[in-house]
Backbone bond lengths (Angstrom), bond angles and torsions (degrees), N, CA, C in turn:
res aa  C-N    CA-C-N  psi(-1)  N-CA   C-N-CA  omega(-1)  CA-C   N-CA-C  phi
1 X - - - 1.460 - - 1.519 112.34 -
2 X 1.344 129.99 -14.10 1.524 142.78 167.81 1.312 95.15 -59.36
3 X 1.155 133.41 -56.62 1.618 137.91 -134.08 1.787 93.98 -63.77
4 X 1.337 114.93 142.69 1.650 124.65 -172.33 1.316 78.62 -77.66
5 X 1.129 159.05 -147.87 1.452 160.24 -179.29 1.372 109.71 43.63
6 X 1.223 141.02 -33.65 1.739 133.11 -167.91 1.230 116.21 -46.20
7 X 1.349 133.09 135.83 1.258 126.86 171.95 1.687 107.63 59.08
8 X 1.584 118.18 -15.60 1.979 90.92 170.46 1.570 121.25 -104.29
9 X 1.214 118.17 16.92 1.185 140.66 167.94 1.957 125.04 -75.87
10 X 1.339 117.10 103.08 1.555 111.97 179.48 1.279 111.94 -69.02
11 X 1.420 137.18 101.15 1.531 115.92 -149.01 1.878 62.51 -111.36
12 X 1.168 160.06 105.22 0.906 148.66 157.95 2.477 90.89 -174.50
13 X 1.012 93.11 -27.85 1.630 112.58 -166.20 1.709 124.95 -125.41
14 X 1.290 99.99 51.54 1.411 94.39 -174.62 1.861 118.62 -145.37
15 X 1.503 114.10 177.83 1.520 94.64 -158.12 1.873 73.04 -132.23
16 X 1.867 89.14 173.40 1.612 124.69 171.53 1.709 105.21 -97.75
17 X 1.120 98.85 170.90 1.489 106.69 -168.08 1.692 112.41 160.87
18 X 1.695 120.12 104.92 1.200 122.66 -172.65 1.532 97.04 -143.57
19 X 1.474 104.69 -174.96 1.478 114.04 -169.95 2.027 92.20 -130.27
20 X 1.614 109.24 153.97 1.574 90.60 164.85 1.461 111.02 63.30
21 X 1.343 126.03 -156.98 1.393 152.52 160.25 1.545 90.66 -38.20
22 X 1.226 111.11 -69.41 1.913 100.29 -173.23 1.640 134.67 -35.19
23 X 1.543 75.08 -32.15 1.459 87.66 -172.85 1.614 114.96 -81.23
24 X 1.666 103.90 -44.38 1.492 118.34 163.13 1.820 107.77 -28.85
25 X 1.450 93.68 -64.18 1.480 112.25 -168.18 1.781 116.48 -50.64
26 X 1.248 108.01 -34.49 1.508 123.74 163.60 1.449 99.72 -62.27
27 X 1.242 123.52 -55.79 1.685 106.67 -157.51 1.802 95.88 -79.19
28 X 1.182 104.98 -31.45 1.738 90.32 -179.46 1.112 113.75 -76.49
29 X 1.347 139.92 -10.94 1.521 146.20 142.92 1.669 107.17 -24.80
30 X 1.598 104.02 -74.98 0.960 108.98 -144.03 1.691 97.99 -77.25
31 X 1.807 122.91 -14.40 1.353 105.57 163.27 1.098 103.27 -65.57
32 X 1.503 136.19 -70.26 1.364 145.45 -113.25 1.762 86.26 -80.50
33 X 1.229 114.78 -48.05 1.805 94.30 -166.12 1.936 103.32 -103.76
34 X 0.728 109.34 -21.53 1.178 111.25 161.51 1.614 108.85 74.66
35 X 1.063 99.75 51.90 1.684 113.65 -165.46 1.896 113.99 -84.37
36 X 1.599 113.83 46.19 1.341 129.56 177.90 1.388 115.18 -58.28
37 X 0.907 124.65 -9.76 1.448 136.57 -175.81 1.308 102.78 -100.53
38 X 1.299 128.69 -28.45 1.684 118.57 162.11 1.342 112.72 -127.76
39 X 1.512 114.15 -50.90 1.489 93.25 174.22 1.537 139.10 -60.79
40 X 1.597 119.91 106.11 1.034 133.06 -173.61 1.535 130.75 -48.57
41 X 1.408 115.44 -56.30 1.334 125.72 174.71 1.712 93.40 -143.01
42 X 1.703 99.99 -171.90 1.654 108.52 -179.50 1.995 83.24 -162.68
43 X 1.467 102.85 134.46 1.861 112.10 159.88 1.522 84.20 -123.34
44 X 1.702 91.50 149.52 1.367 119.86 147.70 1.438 110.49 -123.31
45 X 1.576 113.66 154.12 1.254 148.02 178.59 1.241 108.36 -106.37
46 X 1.365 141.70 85.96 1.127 145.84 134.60 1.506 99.30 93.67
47 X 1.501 135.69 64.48 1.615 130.48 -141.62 1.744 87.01 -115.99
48 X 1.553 112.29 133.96 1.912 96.05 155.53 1.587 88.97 -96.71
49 X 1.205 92.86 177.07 1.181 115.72 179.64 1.614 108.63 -72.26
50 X 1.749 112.95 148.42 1.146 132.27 -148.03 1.942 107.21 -96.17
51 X 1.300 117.59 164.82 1.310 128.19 -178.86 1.713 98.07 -115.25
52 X 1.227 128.26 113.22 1.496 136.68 -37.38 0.944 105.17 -42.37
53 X 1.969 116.47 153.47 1.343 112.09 -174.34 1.573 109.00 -85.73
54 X 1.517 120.35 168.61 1.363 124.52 -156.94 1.714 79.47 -90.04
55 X 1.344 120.03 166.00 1.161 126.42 163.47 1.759 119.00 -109.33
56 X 1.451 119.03 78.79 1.334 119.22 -175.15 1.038 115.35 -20.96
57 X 1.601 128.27 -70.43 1.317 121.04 -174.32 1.323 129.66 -57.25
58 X 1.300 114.60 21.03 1.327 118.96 162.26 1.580 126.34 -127.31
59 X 0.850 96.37 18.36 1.996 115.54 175.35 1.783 105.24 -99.26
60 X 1.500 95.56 68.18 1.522 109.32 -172.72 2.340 87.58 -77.75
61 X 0.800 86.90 -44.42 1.968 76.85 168.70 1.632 125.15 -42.07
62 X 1.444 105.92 129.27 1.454 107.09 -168.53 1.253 105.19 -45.87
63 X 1.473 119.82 170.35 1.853 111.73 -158.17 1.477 80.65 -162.09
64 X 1.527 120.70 133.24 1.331 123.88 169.21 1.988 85.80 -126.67
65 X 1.352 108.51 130.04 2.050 106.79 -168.75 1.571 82.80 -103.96
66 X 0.915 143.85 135.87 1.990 129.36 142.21 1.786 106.24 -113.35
67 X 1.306 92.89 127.50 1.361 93.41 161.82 1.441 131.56 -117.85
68 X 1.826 127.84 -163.88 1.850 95.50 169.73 1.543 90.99 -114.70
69 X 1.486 131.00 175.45 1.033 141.99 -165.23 1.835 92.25 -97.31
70 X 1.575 135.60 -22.46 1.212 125.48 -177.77 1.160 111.96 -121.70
71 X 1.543 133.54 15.58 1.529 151.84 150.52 1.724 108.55 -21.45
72 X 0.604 110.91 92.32 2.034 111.75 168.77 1.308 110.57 -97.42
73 X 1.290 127.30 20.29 1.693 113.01 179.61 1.740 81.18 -127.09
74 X 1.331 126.18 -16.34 1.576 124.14 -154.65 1.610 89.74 -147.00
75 X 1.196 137.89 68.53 1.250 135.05 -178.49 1.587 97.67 -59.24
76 X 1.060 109.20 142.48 2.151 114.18 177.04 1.570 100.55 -69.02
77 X 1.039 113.12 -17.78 1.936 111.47 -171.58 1.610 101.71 -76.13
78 X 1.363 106.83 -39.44 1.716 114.28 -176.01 0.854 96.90 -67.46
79 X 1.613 142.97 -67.39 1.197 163.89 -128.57 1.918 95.58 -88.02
80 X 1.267 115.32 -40.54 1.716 101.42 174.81 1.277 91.19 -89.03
81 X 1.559 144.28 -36.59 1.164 120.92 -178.90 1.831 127.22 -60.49
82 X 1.243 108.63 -26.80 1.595 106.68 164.19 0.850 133.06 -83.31
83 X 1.475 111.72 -28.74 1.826 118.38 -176.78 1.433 111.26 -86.32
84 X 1.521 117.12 -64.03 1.225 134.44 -143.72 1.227 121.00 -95.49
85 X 1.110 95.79 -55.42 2.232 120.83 171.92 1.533 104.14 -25.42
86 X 1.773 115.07 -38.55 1.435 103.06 -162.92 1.390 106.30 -121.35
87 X 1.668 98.92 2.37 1.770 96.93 -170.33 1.296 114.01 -77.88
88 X 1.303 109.63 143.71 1.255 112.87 157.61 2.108 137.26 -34.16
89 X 1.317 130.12 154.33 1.154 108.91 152.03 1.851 132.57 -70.64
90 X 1.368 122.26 158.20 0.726 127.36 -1.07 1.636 138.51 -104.50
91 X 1.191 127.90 170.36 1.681 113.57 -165.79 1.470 103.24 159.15
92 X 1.558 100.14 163.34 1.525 119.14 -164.37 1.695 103.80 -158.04
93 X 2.022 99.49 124.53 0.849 97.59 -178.14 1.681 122.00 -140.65
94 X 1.565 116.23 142.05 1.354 112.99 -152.98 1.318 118.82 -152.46
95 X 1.034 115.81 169.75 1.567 125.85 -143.18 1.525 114.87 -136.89
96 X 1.820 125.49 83.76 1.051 126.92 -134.11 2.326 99.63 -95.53
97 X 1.160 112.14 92.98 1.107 128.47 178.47 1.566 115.47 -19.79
98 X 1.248 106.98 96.46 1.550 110.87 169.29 1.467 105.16 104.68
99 X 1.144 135.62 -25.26 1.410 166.68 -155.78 1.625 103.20 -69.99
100 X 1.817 133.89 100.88 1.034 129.46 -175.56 1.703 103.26 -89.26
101 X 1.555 110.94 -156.87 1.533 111.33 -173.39 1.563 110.35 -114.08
102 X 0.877 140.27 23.10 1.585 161.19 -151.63 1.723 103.30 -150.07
103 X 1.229 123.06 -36.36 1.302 122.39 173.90 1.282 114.29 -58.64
104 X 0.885 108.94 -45.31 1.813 114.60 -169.46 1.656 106.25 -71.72
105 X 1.098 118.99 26.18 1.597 132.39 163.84 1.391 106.22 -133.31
106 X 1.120 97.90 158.16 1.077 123.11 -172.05 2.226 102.26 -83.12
107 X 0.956 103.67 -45.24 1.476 119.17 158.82 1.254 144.60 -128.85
108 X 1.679 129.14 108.49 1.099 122.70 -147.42 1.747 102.43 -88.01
109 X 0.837 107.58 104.33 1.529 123.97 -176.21 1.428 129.34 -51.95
110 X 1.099 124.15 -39.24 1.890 142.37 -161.27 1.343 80.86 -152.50
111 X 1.147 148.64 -38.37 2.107 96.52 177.11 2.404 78.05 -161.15
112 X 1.241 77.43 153.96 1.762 95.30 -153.91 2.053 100.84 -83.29
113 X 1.298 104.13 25.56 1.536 95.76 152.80 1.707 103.26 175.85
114 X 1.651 115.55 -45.85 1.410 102.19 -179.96 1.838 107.30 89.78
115 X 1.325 100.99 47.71 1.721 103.02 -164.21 1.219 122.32 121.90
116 X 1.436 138.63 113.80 1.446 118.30 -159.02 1.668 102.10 -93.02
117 X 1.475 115.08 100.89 0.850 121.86 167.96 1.953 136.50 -50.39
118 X 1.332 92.04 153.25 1.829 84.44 -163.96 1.817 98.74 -135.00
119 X 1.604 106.84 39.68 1.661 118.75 155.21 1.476 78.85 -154.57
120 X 1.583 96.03 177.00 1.547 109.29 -155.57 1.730 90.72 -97.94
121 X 1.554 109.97 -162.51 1.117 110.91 -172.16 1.636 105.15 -97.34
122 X 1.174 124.83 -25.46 1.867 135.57 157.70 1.381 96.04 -49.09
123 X 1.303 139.31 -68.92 1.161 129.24 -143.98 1.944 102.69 -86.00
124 X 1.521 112.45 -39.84 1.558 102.72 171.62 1.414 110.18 -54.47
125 X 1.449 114.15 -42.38 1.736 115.75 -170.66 1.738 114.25 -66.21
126 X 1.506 106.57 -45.00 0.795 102.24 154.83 1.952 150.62 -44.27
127 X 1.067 120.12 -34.52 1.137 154.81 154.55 1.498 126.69 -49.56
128 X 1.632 95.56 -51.68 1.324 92.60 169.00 1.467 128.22 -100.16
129 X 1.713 99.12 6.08 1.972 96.66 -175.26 2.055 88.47 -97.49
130 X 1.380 105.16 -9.55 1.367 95.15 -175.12 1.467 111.00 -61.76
131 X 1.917 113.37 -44.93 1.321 124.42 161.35 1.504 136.10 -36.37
132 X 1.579 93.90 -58.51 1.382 103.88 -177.22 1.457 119.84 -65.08
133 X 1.748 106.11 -40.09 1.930 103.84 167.66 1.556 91.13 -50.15
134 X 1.252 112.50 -72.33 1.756 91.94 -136.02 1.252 102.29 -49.92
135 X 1.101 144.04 -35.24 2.109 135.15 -158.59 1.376 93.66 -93.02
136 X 1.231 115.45 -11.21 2.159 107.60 166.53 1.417 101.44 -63.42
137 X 1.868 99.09 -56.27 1.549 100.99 -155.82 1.563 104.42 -78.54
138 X 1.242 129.98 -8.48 1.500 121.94 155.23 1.552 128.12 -64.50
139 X 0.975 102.55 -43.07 1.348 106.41 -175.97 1.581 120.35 -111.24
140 X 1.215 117.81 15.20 1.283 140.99 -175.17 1.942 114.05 -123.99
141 X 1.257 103.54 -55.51 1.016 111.53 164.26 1.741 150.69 -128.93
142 X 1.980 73.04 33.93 1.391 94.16 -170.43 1.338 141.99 43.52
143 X 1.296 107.44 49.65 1.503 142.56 179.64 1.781 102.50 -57.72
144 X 1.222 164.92 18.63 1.021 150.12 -148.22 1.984 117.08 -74.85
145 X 1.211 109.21 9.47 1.059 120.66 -173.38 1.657 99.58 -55.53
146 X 1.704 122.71 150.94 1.005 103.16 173.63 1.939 131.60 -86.05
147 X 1.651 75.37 -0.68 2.275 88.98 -174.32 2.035 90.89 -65.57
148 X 1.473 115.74 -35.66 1.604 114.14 -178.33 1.341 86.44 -100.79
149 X 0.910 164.02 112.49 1.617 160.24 62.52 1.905 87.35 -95.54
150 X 0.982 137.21 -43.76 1.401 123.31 -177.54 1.693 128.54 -52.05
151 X 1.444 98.89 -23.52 1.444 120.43 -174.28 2.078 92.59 -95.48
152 X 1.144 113.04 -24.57 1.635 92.21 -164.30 2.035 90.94 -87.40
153 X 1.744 89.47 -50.17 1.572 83.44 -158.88 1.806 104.41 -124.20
154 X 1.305 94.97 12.15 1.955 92.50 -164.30 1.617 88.97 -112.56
155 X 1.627 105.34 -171.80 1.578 118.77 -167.98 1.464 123.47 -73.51
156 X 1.692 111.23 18.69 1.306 112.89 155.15 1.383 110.55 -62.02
157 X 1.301 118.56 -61.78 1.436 133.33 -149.60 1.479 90.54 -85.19
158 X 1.864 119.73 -39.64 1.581 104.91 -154.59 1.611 102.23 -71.35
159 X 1.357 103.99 -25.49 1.691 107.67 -163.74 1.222 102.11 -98.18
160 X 1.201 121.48 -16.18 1.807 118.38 -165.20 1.527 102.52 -48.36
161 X 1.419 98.67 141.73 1.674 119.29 172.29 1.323 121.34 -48.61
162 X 1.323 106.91 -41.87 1.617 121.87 -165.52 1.454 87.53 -102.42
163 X 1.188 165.50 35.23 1.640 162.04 112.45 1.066 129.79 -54.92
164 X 1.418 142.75 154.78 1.384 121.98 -177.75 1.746 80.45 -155.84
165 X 1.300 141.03 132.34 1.618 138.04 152.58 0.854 110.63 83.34
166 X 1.228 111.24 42.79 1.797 124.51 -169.20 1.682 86.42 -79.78
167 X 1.470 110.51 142.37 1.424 130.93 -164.73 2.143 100.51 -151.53
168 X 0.986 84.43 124.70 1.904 91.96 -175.52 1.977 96.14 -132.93
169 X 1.389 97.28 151.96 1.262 115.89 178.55 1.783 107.18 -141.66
170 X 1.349 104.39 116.82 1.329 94.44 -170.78 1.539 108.17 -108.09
171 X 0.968 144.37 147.00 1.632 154.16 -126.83 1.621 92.60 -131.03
172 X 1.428 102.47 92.93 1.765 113.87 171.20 1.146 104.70 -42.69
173 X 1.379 146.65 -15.55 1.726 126.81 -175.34 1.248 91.50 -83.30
174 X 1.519 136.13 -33.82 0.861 111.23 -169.80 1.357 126.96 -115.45
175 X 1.383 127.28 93.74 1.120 156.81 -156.91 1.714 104.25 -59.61
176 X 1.535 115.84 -42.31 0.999 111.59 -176.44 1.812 127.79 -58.62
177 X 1.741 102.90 -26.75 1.065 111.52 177.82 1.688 119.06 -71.18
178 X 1.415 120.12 -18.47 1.449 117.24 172.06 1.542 109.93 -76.78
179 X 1.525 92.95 -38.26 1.681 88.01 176.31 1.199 128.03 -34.12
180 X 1.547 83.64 -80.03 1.299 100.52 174.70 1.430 136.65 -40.73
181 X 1.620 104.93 -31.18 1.611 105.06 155.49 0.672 145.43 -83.13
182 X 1.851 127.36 -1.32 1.167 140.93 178.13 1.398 116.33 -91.55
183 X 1.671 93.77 -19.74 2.090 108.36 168.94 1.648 114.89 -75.35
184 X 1.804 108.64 -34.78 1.267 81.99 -160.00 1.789 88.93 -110.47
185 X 1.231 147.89 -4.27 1.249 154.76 -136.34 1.743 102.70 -70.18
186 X 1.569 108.37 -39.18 1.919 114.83 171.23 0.838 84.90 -65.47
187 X 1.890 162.06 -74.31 1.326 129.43 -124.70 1.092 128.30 -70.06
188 X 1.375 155.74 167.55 1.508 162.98 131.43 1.289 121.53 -25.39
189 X 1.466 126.66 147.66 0.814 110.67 154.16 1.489 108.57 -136.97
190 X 1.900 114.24 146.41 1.300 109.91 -146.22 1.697 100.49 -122.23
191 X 0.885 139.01 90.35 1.770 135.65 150.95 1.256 121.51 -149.61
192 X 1.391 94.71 145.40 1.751 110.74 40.49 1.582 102.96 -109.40
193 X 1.255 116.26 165.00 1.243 123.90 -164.17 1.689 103.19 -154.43
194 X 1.595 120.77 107.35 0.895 128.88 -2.92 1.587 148.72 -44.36
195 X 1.552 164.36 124.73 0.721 140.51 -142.59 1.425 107.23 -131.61
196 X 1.787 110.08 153.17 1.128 106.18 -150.62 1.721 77.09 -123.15
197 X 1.214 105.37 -112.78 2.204 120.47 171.82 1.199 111.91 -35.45
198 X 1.061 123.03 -58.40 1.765 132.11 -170.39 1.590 92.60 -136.31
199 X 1.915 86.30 -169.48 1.321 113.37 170.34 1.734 94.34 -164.07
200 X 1.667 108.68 153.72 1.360 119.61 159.16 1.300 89.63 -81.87
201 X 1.827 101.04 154.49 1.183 101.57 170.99 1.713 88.84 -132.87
202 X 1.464 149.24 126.86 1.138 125.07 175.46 1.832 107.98 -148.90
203 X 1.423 99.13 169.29 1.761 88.36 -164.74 1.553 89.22 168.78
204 X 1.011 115.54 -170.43 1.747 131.48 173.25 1.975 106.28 -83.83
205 X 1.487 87.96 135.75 1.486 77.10 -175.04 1.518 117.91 -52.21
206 X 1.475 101.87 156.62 1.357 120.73 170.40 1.531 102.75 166.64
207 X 1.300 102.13 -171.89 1.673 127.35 -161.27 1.729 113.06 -112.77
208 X 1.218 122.18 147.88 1.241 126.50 -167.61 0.926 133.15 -152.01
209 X 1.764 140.72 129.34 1.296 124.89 176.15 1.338 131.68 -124.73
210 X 1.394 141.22 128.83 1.460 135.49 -162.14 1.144 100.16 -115.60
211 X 1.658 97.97 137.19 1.275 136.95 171.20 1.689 115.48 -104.38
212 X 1.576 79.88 163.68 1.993 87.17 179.41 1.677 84.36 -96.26
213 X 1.648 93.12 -171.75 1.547 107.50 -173.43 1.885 103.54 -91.26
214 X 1.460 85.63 19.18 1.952 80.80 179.23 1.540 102.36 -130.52
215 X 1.403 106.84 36.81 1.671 114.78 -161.05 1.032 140.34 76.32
216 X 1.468 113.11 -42.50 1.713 135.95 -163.60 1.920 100.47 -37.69
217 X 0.663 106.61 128.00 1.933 127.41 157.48 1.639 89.94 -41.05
218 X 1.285 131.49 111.96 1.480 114.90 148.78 1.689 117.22 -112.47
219 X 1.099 129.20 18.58 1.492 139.11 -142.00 1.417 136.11 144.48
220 X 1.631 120.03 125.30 1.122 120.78 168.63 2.230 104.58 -112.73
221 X 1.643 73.34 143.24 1.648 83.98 -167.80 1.768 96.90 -120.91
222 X 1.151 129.65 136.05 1.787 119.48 132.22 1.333 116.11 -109.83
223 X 1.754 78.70 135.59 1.531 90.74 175.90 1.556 127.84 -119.83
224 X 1.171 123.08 160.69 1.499 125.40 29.34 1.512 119.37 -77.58
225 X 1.350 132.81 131.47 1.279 148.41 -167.05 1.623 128.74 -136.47
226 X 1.193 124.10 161.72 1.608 108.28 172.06 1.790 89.16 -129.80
227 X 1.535 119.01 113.78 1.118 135.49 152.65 1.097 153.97 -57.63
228 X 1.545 127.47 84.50 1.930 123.11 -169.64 1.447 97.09 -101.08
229 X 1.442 80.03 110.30 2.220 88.03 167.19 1.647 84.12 -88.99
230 X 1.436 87.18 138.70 1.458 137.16 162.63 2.140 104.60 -33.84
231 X 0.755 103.49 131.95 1.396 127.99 167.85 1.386 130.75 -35.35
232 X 2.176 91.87 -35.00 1.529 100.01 173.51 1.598 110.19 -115.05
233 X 1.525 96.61 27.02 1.466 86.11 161.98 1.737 120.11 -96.79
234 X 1.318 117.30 140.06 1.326 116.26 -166.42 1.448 107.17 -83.64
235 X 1.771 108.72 157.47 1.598 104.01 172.07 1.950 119.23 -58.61
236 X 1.144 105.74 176.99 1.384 100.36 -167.23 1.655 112.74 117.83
237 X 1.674 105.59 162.86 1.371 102.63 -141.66 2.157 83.36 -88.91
238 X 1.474 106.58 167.44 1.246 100.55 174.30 1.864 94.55 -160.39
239 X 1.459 114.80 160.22 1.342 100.57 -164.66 1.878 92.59 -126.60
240 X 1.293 114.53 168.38 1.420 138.40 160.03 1.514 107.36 -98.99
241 X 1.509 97.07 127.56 1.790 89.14 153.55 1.249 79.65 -128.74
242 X 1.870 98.80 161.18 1.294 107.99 -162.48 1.902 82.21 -113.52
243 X 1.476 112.45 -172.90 1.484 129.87 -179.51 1.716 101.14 -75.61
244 X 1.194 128.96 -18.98 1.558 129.52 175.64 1.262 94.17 -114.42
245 X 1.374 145.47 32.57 1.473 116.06 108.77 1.840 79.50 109.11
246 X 1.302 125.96 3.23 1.572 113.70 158.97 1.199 112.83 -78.79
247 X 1.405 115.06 130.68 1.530 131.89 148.39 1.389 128.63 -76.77
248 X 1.592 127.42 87.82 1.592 102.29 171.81 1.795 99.48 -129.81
249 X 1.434 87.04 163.89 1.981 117.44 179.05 1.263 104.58 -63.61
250 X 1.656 117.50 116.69 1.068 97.41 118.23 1.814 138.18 -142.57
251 X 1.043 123.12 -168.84 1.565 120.94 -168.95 1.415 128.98 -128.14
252 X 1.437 108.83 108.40 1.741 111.78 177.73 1.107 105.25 -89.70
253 X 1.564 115.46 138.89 1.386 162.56 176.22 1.127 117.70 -127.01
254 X 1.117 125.41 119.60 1.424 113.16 -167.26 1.671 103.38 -139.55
């Protein structure tokens, strides 16, 4: 009853999540005991495959894999070939651009990256805790909103800039997840938003044009794109329509 943890722990509601070997060690968890009845989801960070090996096709638990595209201790080819290649749905798996195997710590311990990375170690880390919240808070805390279903399995993650082999498996029981992607999959997606220097602009290709809030033409964009309005454009709200006929907001602040 001392222990800081007593009673605030969901031991009934909770997920895996490691880096390396750790991460391996999470997914062979979640074959070897097969704990579907509580364990919620499982991410790995850049995992080779494990001693005994994990058996993919049995990691029926949602599975978000990330790997880096210049990893030499965790090549991404091994890494979909052990985990993913045979797993079941549901799960999403991806390949974080420029991204070595030492980055994804906070301190690279025994050798100072594991791939000579070409984004820094803020921006890989960054990147990948953006991932890992959202498919926690879906399946952890039942996030079903569709702005976080875009980040686990929709055109955040499929189109994102910094992705490369983005791979999704969507889980026939659950019907809601195609829906839902087949509703929002034309839209945009815009940040940061409010926008100050730039903006991502990303989505399925196509063509686009922004307006002020008084109609005016201010810009033609294709996207996916990264956007710098001009200097003399003033703050205030201004919209995109895209070539399929979406309308969305957005707002410089500067």
């Amino acid at each position: 009853t001392n222990d800081i943890f007593h009673n605030k722990l969901d031991v009934t509601n909770w997920g895996f999540v490691g880096h390396s070997m750790g991460g391996g060690i999470a997914l062979l968890a979640a074959d070897t005991f097969r704990l579907t009845d509580t364990l919620r989801a499982v991410v790995s960070f850049a995992s080779p495959q494990t001693t005994p090996a994990t058996h993919a096709e049995n990691l029926f638990v949602p599975k978000m894999i990330l790997a880096g595209s210049v990893d030499n201790i965790a090549p991404w080819q091994q890494i979909r070939q052990a985990y993913w290649q045979n797993a079941p749905a549901p799960g999403s798996f991806a390949v974080i651009n420029g991204a070595n195997h030492g980055f994804f710590m906070d301190y690279s311990y025994f050798w100072e990256n594991g791939g000579t990375a070409t984004i820094t170690r803020a921006q890989q880390q960054k990147t990948s805790r953006l991932y890992m919240t959202a498919y926690f808070e879906r399946y952890l805390h039942n996030d079903t909103s569709n702005w976080n279903y875009l980040y686990c399995y929709g055109d955040s993650l499929r189109y994102s800039s910094v992705m490369d082999s983005v791979e999704i498996k969507y889980n026939p029981s659950y019907l809601n997840d195609e829906i839902n992607y087949s509703n929002t999959h034309l839209r945009c997606q815009i940040f940061p938003n409010p926008v100050n220097n730039y903006c991502n602009i990303i989505g399925a290709p196509t063509s686009g044009k922004i307006y002020d809030s008084a109609g005016q033409l201010i810009d033609h964009i294709t996207i996916p794109t990264q956007w710098h309005p001009g200097q003399n454009l003033k703050n205030g709200v201004y919209f995109l329509h895209t070539a399929n006929n979406h309308l969305q907001k957005l707002i410089i602040l500067r």
